[in-house]
N, C-alpha and C positions, 0 to 999 in steps of 0.2 A: 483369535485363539486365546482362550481361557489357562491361566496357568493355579493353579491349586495351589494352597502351603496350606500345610498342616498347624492344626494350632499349638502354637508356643506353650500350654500346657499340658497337651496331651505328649508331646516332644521331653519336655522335661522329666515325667513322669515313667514316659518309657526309657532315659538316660537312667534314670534313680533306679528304676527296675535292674538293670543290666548292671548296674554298678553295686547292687547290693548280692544281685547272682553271683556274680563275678568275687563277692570275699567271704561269700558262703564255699564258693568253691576252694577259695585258697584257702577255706579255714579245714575244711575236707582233706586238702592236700596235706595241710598242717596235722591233724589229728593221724593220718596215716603215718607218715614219717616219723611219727612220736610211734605210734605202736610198732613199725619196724626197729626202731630200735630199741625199743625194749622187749625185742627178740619173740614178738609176736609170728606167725607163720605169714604167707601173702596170702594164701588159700589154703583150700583142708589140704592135707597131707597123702591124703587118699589120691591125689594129682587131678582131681577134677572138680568144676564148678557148677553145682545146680539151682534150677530157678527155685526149689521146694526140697525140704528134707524134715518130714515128719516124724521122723522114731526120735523121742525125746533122750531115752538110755540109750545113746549110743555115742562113739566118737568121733561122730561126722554132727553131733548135735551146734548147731553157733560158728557151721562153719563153711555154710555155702550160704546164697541169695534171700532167701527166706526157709523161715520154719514158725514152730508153733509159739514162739516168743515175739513173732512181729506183729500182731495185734497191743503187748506191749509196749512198742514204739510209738505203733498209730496212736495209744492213750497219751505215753509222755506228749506229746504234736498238741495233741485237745486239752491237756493240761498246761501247756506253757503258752501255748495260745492267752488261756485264762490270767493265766498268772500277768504277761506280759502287759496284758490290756489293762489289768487292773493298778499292775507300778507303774507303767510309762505310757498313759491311755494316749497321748499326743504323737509318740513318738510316731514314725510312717511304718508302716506295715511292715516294709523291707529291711527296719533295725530293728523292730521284734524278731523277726523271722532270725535275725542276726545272730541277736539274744539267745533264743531258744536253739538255735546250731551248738552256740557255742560252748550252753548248759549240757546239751545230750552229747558233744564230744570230750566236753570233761569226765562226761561218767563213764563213758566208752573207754577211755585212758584208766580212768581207777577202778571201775570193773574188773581191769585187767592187768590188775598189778596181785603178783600173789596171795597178798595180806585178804584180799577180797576173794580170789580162786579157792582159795583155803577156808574161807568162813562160807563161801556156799557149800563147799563140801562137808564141812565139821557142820552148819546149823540148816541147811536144808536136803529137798531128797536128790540134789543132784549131786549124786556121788562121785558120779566119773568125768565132772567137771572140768575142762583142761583149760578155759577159755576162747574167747571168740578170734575166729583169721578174720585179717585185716579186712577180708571182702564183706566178713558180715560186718563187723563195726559199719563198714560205709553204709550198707542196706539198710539199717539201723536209724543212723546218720537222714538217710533219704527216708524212712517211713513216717521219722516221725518228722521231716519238711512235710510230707503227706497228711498228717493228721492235725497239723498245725496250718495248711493252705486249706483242709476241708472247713477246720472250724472259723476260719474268717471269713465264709463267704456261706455261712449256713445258721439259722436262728438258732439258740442258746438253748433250748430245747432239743433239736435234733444233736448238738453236740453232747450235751446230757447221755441223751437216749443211746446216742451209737456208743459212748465211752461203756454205760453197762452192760453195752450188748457185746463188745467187744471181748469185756472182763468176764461177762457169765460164756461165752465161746471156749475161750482158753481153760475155761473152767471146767467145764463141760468134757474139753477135750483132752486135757492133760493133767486135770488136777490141782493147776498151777497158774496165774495170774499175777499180774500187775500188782495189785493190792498184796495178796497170800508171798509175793516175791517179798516185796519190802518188810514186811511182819516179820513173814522166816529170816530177815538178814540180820534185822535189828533187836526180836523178842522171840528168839526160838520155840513155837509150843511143836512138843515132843509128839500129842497126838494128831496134830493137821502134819506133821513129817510120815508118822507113820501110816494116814490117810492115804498122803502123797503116793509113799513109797507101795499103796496098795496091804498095808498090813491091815489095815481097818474093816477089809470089806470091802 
């Protein structure tokens, strides 16, 4: 009788795996409990949770599973991918991924502190802004682990390629992108607002 052991590196490597899931998850755990108490909701307030909620002007908009804002997650994912590889190229995959959690649940937190809720409202066209329930931040949280697992196992090309296809998508479909988001937060132009808001035509 033949007995099998598994090799001692590939053992290792699935411990490392598990063990970096495992404080992505608590960091997950972490970033909620910060936005429960700074008196975020748990879910929309409408009392239900959906996989998808496309009408951007509305106030059910950043507050179920997805919507027309998680394409840009998928991008922050394929951008910190980048980023990570290029400051910490040695580090194991599993403490970039770390990295880039714990970058997109810092912004989840300050996204959503009023000083931020108030400036998308005052400098872009999302007027009835109220901020994200705790369920989206986590979907958030998870798109962009999603868009940051696609880009480390796909040629630097194809990540290119789906980041623009992603941004001209959202584009396309709401006006409203990754790119056009940051612009309006930090350099408000008055006629991409009133594009947005459909005044332009």
């Amino acid at each position: 009788m033949t007995t099998r052991i598994a090799p001692i590196g590939r053992a290792r490597i699935s411990t490392r795996a598990w063990i970096w899931s495992l404080a992505i998850l608590v960091l997950a755990a972490g970033m909620a409990g910060v936005l429960l108490a700074m008196g975020r909701v748990p879910i929309c307030e409408c009392g239900t949770v959906t996989l998808w909620h496309g009408a951007v002007n509305s106030a059910e908009n950043s507050q179920h599973i997805a919507d027309w804002y998680a394409p840009s997650h998928l991008v922050h994912g394929l951008l910190f991918y980048g980023l990570f590889w290029l400051l910490a190229p040695r580090a194991p995959l599993g403490a970039r991924a770390l990295m880039a959690a714990l970058l997109e649940a810092a912004w989840e937190i300050v996204e959503n502190t009023p000083m931020v809720i108030n400036r998308y409202r005052e400098a872009t066209a999302a007027l009835g802004y109220a901020g994200d329930s705790v369920v989206n931040s986590l979907s958030d949280l998870g798109f962009m682990l999603i868009g940051f697992a696609f880009a480390a196992r796909v040629p630097v090309w194809v990540t290119v390629a789906s980041g623009l296809a992603l941004e001209l998508l959202a584009l396309a479909a709401i006006r409203d992108n990754l790119t056009l988001n940051v612009l309006m937060l930090l350099w408000p132009v008055p006629a991409i607002r009133d594009w947005q808001a459909g005044l332009g035509g």
